[in-house]
C-alpha positions as CSV (number, residue, x, y, z in Angstrom):
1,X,23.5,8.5,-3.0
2,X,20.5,9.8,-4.7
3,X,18.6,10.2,-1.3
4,X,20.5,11.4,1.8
5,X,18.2,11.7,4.3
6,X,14.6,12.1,5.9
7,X,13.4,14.6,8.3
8,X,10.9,14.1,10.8
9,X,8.6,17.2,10.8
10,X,6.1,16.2,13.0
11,X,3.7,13.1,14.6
12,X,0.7,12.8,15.4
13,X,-1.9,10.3,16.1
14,X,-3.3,8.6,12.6
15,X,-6.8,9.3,12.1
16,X,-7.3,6.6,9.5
17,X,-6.1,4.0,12.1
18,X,-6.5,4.8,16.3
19,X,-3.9,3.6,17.9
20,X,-1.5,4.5,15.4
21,X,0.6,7.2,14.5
22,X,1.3,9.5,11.1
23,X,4.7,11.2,10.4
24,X,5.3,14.3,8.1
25,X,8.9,14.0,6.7
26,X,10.4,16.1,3.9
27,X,13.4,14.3,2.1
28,X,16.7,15.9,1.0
29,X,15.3,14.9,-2.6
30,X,12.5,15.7,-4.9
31,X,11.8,11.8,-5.3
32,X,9.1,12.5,-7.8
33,X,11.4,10.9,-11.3
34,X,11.4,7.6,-9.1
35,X,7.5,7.2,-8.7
36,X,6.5,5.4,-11.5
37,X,9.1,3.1,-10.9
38,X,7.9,2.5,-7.6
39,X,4.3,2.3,-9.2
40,X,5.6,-0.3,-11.1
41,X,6.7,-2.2,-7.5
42,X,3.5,-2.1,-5.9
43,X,0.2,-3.7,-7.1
44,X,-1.5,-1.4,-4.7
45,X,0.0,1.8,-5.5
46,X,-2.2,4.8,-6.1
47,X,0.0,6.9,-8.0
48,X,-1.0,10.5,-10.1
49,X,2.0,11.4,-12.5
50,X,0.7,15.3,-12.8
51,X,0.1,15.4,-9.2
52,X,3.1,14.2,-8.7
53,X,2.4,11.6,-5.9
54,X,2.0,8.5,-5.1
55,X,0.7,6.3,-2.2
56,X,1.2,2.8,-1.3
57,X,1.8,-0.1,1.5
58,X,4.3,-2.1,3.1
59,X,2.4,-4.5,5.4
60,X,0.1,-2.1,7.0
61,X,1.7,1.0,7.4
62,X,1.2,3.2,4.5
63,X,3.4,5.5,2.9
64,X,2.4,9.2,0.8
65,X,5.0,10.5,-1.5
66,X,4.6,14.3,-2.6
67,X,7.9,15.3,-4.5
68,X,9.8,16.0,-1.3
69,X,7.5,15.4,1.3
70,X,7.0,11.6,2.7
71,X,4.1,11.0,5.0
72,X,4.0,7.5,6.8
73,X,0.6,6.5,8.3
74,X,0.0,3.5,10.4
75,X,2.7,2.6,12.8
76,X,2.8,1.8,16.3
77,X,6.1,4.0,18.0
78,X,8.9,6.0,17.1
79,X,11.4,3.0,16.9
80,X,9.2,1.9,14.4
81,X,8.9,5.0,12.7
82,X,12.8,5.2,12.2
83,X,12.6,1.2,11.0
84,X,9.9,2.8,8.4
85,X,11.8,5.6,7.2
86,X,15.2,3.8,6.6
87,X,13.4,1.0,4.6
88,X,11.6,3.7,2.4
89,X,15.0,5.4,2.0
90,X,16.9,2.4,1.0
91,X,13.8,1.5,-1.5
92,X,14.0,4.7,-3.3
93,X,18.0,4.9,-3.6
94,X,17.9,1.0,-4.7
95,X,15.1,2.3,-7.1
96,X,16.9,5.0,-8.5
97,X,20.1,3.0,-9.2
98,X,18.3,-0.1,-10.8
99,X,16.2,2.5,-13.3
100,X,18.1,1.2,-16.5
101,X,17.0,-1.9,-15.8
102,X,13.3,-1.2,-14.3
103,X,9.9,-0.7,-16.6
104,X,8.0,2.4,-15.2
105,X,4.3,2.3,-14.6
106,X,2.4,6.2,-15.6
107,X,-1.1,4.9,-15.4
108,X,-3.3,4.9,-12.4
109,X,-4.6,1.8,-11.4
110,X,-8.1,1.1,-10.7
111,X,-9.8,0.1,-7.5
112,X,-11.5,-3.3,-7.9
113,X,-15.5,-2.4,-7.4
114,X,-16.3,-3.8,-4.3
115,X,-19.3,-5.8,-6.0
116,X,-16.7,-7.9,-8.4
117,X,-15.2,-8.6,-5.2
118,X,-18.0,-9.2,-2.9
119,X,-18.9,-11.8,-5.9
120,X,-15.9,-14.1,-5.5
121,X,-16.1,-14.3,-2.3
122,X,-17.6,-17.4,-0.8
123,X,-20.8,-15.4,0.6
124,X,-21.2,-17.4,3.6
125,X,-20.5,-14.8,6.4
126,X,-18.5,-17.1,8.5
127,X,-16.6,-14.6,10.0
128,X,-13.2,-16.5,9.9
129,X,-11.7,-13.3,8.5
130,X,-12.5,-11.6,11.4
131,X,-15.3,-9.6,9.7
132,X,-19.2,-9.5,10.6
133,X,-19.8,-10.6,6.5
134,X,-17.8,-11.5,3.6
135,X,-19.4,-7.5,2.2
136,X,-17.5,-6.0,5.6
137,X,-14.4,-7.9,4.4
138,X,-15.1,-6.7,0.3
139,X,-15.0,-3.7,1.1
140,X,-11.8,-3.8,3.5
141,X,-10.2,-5.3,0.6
142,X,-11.5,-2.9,-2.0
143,X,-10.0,-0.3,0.4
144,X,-6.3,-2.5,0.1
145,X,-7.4,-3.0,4.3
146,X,-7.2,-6.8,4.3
147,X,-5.5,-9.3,2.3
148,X,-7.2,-12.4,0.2
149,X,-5.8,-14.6,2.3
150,X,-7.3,-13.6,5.5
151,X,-10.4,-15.2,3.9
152,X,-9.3,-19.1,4.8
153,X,-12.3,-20.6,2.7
154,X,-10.6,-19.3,-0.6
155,X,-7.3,-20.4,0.7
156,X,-8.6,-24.3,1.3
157,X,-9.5,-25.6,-2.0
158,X,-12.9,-25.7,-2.6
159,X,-13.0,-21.5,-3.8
160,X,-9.5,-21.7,-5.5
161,X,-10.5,-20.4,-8.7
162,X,-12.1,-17.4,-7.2
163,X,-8.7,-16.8,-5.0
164,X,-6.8,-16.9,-8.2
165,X,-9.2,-14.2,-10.3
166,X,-9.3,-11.8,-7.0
167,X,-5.5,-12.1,-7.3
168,X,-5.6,-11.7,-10.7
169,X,-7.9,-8.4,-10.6
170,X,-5.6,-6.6,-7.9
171,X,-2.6,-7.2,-10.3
């Protein structure tokens, strides 16, 4: 097994998210040769191959990868924490055994301006999404904070084409 185990160093309360929590875990392996593969996984990965780190989500919580060190951001409670941490384990060791077969991804991926998004959107500020205007929700999901779906206008017909080039432009 390429990955043994994770050590919890510390939680704390997540600033990016009240209500939440962040862990600061070092692994029993320098993870950083399985990055672009996981870069390759995620559409919303941020990953830097010199800096050797990556960051991405799984639903909501998100998860920092720094050579050894994994931070996870964004969950509710310990039991969750350990749920977190045992999924991100088994990702990486599935990752590392499947690598013959995987493409890696070394480039960084580009946010999608928030403009280019605010412009697909169906500008009506209905507030369905839960947001005070379709900009408060472009900007959420420039920030990878909300999913296109959560928009139900682009989801019932009449905006489909734009639902399909926002999905298109966060490939």
């Amino acid at each position: 097994m390429f990955l043994e185990s994770i050590k919890v160093l510390n939680v704390d309360m997540c600033v990016k998210q009240p209500g939440t929590f962040a862990a600061f875990t070092r692994a029993s392996a320098d993870v950083r040769e399985v990055m672009p593969y996981l870069n390759s996984m995620f559409k919303s990965a941020s990953y830097n191959h010199d800096g050797n780190s990556i960051t991405f989500r799984n639903d909501k919580v998100e998860f920092s990868i720094i050579e050894d060190r994994i931070n996870v951001a964004r969950f509710a409670n310990r039991t969750e924490l350990h749920e977190r941490l045992d999924w991100i384990k088994d990702l990486i060791n599935d990752t590392y055994d499947s690598i013959r077969e995987l493409t890696p991804r070394y480039d960084a991926r580009k946010p999608v301006p928030v403009l280019s998004i605010y412009a697909l959107l169906p500008r009506t500020n209905c507030r369905r999404c839960g947001e005070k205007s379709c900009m408060a929700f472009a900007s959420l999901l420039h920030k990878l904070e909300a999913e296109i779906e959560n928009c139900l206008p682009l989801t019932e017909g009449t905006y489909e084409e734009n639902r399909l080039k926002l999905e298109k432009a966060f490939d």
